[in-house]
C-alpha positions in Angstrom: 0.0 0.0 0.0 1.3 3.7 -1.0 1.9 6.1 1.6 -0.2 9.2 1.2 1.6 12.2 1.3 -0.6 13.7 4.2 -2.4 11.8 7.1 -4.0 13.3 10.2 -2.8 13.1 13.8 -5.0 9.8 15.5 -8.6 11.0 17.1 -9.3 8.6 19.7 -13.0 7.3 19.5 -14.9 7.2 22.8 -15.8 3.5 24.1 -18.8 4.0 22.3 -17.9 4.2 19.2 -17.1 1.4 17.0 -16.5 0.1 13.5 -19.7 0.5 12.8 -20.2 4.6 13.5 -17.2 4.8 10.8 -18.3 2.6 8.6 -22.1 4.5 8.3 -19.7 7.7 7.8 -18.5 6.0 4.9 -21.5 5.2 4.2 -23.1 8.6 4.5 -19.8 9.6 2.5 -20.4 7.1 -0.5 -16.5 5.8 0.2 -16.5 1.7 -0.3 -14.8 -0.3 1.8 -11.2 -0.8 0.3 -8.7 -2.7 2.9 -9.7 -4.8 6.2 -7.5 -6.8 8.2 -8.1 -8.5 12.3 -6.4 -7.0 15.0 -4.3 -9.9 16.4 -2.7 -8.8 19.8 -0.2 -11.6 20.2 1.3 -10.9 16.7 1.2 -7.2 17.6 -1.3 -6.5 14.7 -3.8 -4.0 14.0 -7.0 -3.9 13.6 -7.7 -2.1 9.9 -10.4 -0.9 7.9 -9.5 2.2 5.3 -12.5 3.5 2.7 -11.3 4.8 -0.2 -13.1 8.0 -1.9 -12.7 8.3 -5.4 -10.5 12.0 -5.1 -8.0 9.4 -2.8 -8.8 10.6 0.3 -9.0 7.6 2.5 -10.6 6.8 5.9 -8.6 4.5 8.3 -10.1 3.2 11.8 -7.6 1.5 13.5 -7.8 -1.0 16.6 -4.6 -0.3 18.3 -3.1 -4.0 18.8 -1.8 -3.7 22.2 -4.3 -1.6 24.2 -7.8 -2.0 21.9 -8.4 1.4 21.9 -10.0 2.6 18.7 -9.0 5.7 16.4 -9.3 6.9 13.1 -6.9 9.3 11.1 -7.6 10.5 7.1 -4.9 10.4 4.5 -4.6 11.5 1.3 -2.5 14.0 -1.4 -2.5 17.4 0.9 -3.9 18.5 3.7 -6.0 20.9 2.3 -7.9 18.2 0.3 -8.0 15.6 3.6 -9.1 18.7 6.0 -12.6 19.0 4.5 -13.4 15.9 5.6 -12.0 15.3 8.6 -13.9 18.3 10.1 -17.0 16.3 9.1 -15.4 12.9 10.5 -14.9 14.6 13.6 -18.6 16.0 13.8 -20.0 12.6 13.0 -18.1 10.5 15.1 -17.1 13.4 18.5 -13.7 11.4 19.3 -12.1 12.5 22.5 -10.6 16.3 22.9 -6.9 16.7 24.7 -8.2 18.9 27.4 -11.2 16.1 28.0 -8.7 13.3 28.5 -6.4 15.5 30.4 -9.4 16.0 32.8 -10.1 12.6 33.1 -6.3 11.8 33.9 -6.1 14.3 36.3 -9.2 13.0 38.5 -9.0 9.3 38.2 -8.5 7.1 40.8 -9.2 3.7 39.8 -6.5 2.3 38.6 -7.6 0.3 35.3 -9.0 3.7 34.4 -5.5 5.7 35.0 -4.1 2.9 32.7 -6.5 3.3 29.8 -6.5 7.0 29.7 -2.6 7.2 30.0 -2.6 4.7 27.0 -5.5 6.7 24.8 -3.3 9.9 26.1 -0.3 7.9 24.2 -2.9 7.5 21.2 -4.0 10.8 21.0 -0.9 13.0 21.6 -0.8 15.6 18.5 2.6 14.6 16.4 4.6 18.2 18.0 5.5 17.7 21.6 2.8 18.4 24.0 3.9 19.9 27.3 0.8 18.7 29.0 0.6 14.6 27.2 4.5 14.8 28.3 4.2 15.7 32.4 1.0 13.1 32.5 2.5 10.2 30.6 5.9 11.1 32.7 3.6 10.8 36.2 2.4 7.2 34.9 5.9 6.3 34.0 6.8 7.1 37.8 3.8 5.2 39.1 4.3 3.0 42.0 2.2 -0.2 40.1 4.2 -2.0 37.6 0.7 -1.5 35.3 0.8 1.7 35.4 4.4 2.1 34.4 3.5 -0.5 31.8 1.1 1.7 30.6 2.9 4.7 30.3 5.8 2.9 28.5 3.5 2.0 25.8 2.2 5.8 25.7 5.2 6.9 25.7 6.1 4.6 22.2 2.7 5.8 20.8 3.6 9.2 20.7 7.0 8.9 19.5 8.6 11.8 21.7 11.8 11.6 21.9 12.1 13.5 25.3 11.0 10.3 27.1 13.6 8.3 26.1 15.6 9.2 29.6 12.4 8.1 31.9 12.0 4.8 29.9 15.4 4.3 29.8 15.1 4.7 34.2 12.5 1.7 33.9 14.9 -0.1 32.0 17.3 -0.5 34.3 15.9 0.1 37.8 12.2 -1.6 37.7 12.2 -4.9 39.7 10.2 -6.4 37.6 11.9 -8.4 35.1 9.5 -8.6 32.2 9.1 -4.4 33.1 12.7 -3.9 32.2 12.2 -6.1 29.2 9.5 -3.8 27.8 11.1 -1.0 28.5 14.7 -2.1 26.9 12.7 -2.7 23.6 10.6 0.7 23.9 14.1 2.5 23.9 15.9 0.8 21.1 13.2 1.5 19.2 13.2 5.3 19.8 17.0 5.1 19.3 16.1 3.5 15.7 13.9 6.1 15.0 16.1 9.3 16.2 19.5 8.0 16.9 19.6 8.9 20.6 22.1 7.0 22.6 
């Protein structure tokens, strides 16, 4: 598959929303149903389905492999042609706003909660360096509970920032869980792949 030239940041969909909700967009869009593959979590797989409109703009919802979390982004040959639609994808289909999820971070309490909105934080982080996804990824890196931590390395990978490759590198080599500083080994060769940071 070709690469478009442009693609939108990832909107996270709220629990609510599923396949279905995008695919009635398409729908409503008159964009067939071009590309579908199974999320398989142990092969580390996505889940895929991309609609294809006839000026190539394309619709991709995405089931995240590791976490389950849904998203969509739009592709296609600028930004100027993609960003006509994506304001109606984002009206039909209301995925989470930064500020909501920073909300939510900020008051949960339940732990299984702080995990899913530090990974859908991860998700959701707009491709320049946020300030505010940074500190609250960083506080679930720090957690006391190895979930957390686990949590926020994968966050961390999702948004690609470079900036955390010192706090994962910590987990690396001072968590006392074993399979911990396994993850987190991994997480930081692949961000010293990607930007050459040793």
């Amino acid at each position: 598959m070709i690469e478009p030239a442009y693609r939108t940041q990832r909107y996270v969909l709220r629990p609510e929303k599923h396949w279905d909700d995008v695919a009635a967009l398409a729908g409503r869009l008159g964009w067939p149903l071009a590309y579908e593959t199974a999320r398989n979590k142990n092969e580390g797989v996505d889940g895929q389905m991309i609609w294809q409109s006839p000026a190539g703009v394309s619709l991709h919802y995405v089931v995240d492999a590791t976490s389950g979390i849904g998203y969509i982004t739009l592709a296609g040959p600028d930004q100027e042609t993609v960003e006509g639609f994506t304001g109606q994808a984002l009206e039909a289909l209301d995925p989470w706003q930064l500020t909501e999820l920073f909300q939510e971070y900020d008051r949960a309490t339940d732990l299984a909660a702080r995990g899913k909105l530090t990974l859908r934080l991860g998700l959701a982080a707009s491709p320049e360096f946020s300030e505010a996804c940074f500190r609250r990824i960083g506080l679930s890196l720090s957690d006391s509970d190895p979930r957390i931590r686990l949590a926020g390395l994968w966050a961390a990978s999702y948004t690609g920032y470079q900036e955390f490759v010192p706090a994962v590198r910590r987990v690396a080599e001072e968590a006392s869980e074993e399979w911990l500083r396994t993850r987190a080994s991994s997480i930081v060769a692949a961000f010293e792949e990607v930007g050459g940071t040793s």
